[in-house]
C-alpha positions as CSV (number, residue, x, y, z in Angstrom):
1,X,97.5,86.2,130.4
2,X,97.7,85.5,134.1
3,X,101.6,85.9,133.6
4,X,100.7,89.4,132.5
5,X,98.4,90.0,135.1
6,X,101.5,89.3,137.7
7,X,103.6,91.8,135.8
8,X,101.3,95.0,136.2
9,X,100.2,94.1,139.3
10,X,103.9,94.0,140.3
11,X,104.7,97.1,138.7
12,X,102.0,99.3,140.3
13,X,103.6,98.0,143.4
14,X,106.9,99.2,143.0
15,X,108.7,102.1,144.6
16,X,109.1,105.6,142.6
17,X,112.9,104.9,142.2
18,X,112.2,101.4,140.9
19,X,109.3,102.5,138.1
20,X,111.7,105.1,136.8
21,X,114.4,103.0,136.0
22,X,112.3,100.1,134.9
23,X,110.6,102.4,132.6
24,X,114.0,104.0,131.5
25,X,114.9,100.5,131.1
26,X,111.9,99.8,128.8
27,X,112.8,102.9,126.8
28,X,116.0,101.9,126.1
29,X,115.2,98.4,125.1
30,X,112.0,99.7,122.4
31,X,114.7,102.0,121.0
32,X,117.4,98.7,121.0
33,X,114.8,97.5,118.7
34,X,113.6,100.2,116.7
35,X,117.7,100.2,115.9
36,X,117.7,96.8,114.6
37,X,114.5,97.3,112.7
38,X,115.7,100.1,110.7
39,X,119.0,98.3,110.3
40,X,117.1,95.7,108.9
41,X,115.1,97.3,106.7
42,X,118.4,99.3,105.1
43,X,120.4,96.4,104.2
44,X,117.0,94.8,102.6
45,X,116.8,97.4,100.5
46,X,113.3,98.8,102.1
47,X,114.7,102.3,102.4
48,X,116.2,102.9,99.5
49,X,113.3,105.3,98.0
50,X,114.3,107.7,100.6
51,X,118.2,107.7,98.9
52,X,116.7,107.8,95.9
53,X,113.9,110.9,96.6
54,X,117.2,113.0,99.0
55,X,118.7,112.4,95.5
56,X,115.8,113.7,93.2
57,X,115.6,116.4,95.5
58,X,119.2,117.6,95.4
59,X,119.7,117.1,91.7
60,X,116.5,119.5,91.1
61,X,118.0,121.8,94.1
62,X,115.4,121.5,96.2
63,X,117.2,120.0,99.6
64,X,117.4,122.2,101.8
65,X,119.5,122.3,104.9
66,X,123.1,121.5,103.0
């Protein structure tokens, strides 16, 4: 936890220019791996009930937008 500790105190000491691109950096990386984690869950399969309910809802014409 000391580790962590390090890390904040570090960050609170950082210039303005710094803390915006390590928090743009941050940003990017959390969506990196929100990326992966929907890529993961559509070639497991986990997403398929919202193909199948966009189907449901066009075959009963009820998607709207297309």
């Amino acid at each position: 936890m000391s580790d962590l500790k390090e890390i904040l105190t570090s960050i609170e000491s950082l210039s303005k220019e710094d803390f915006i691109r390590l928090k743009e950096w941050f940003l990017e990386r959390d969506w990196e791996m929100w990326d992966k984690e929907i890529e993961y869950h559509s070639e497991t399969g986990k997403l398929d009930f919202l193909v199948k309910e966009a189907q449901n809802e066009k075959e009963n014409k009820k998607l709207k937008g297309f």
